[in-house]
C-alpha beads as a LAMMPS data file, in Angstrom:
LAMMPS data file: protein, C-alpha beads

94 atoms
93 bonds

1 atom types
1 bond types

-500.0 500.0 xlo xhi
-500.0 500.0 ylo yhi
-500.0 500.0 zlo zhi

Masses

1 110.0

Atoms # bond

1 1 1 212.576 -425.363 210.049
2 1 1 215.365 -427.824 210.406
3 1 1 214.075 -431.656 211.371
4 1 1 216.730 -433.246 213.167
5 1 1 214.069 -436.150 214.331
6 1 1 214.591 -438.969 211.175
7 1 1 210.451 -439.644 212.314
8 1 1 210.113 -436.318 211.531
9 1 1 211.931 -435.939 208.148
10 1 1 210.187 -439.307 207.165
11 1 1 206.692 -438.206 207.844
12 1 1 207.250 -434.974 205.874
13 1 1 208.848 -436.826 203.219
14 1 1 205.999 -439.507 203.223
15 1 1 202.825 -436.049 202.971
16 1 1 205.202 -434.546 200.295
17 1 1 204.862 -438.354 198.219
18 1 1 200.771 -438.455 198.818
19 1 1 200.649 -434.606 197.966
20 1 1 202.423 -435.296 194.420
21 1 1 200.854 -438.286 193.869
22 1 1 197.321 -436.917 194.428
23 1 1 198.127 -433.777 191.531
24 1 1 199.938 -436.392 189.526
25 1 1 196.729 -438.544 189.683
26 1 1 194.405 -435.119 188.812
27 1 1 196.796 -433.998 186.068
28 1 1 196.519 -437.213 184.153
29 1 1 193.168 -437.504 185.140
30 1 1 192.441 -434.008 183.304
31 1 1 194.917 -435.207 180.609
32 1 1 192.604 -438.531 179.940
33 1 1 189.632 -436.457 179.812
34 1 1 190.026 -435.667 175.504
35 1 1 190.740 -439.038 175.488
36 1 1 187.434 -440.174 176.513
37 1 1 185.389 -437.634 174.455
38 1 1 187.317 -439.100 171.187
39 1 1 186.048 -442.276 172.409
40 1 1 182.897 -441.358 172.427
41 1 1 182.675 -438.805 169.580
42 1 1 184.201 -442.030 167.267
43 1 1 181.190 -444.301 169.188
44 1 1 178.538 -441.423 168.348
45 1 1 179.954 -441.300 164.353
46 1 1 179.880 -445.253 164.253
47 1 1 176.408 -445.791 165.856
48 1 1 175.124 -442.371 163.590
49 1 1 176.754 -444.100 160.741
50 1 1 178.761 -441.014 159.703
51 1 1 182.070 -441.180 158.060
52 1 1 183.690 -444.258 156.917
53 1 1 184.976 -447.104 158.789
54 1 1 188.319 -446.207 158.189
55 1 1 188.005 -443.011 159.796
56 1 1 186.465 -444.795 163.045
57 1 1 189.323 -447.279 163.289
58 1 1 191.817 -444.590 162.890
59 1 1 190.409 -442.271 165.850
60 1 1 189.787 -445.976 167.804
61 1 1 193.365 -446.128 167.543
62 1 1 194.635 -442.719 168.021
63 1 1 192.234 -442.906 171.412
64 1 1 194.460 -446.641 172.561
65 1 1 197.441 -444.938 171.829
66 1 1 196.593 -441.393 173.732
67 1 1 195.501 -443.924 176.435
68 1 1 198.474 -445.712 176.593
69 1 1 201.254 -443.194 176.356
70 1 1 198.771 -441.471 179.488
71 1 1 199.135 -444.617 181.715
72 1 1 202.578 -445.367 180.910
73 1 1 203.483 -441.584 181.782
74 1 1 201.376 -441.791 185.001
75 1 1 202.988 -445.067 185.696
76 1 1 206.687 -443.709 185.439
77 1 1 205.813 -440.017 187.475
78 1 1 204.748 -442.422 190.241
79 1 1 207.608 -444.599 189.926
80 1 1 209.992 -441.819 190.087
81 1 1 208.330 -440.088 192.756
82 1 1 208.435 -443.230 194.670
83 1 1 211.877 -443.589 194.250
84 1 1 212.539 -440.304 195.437
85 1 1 210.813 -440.429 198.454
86 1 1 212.771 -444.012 198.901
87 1 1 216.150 -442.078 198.924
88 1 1 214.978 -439.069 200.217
89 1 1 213.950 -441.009 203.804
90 1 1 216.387 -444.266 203.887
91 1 1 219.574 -441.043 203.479
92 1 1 220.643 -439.608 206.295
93 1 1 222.392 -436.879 205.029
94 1 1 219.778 -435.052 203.153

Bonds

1 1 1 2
2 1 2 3
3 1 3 4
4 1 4 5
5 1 5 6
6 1 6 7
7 1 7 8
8 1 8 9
9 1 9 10
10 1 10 11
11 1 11 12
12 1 12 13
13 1 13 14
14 1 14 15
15 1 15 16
16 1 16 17
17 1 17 18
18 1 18 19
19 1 19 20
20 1 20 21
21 1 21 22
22 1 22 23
23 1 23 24
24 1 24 25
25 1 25 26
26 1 26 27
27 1 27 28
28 1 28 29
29 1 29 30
30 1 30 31
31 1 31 32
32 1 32 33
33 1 33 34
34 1 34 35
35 1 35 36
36 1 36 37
37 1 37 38
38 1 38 39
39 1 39 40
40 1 40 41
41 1 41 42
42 1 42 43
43 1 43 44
44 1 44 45
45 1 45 46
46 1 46 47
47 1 47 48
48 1 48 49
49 1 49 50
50 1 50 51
51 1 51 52
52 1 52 53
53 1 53 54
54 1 54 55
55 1 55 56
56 1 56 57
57 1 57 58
58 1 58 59
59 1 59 60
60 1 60 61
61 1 61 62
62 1 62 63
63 1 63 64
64 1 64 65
65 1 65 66
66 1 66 67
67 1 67 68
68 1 68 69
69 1 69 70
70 1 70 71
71 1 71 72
72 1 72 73
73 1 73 74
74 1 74 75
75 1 75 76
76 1 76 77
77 1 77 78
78 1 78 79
79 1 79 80
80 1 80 81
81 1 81 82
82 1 82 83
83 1 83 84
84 1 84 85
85 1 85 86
86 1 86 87
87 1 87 88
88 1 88 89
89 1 89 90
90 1 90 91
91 1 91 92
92 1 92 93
93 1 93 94
């Protein structure tokens, strides 16, 4: 179906954004989910007293860093699927 109305091609373009954002946001979300049950498994070994501290700070830290490389990857897909959509509607060739 060709959309010669630029209304047209912009509301299509705007669903498509919303429709990639909302997997984007349940792909990371699935993504974060081992993250949060090494948080807890390192809470549930430090409040059992099991292991030594080192051990606890170590997954602590692997679980920041799993969270941070997460956001900052969820952060860019929606900052380059922004910018698509950007181009995508403001060109009138495509």
């Amino acid at each position: 179906m060709a959309m010669t109305d630029p209304s047209q091609k912009a509301t299509f373009e705007y669903f498509e954004f919303v429709k990639h954002i909302f997997w984007t946001t349940v792909m990371f979300g699935l993504l974060l989910l081992p993250t949060l049950g090494l948080g807890y498994f390192s809470s549930w070994l430090a409040t059992h007293d099991i292991g030594s501290r080192l051990a606890i700070y170590v997954l602590e830290a692997v679980e920041y860093m799993l969270l941070a490389v997460n956001s900052l990857a969820f952060l860019v897909s929606v900052i380059a699927q922004a910018v698509r959509t950007f181009r995508r509607t403001t060109n009138s060739d495509a």
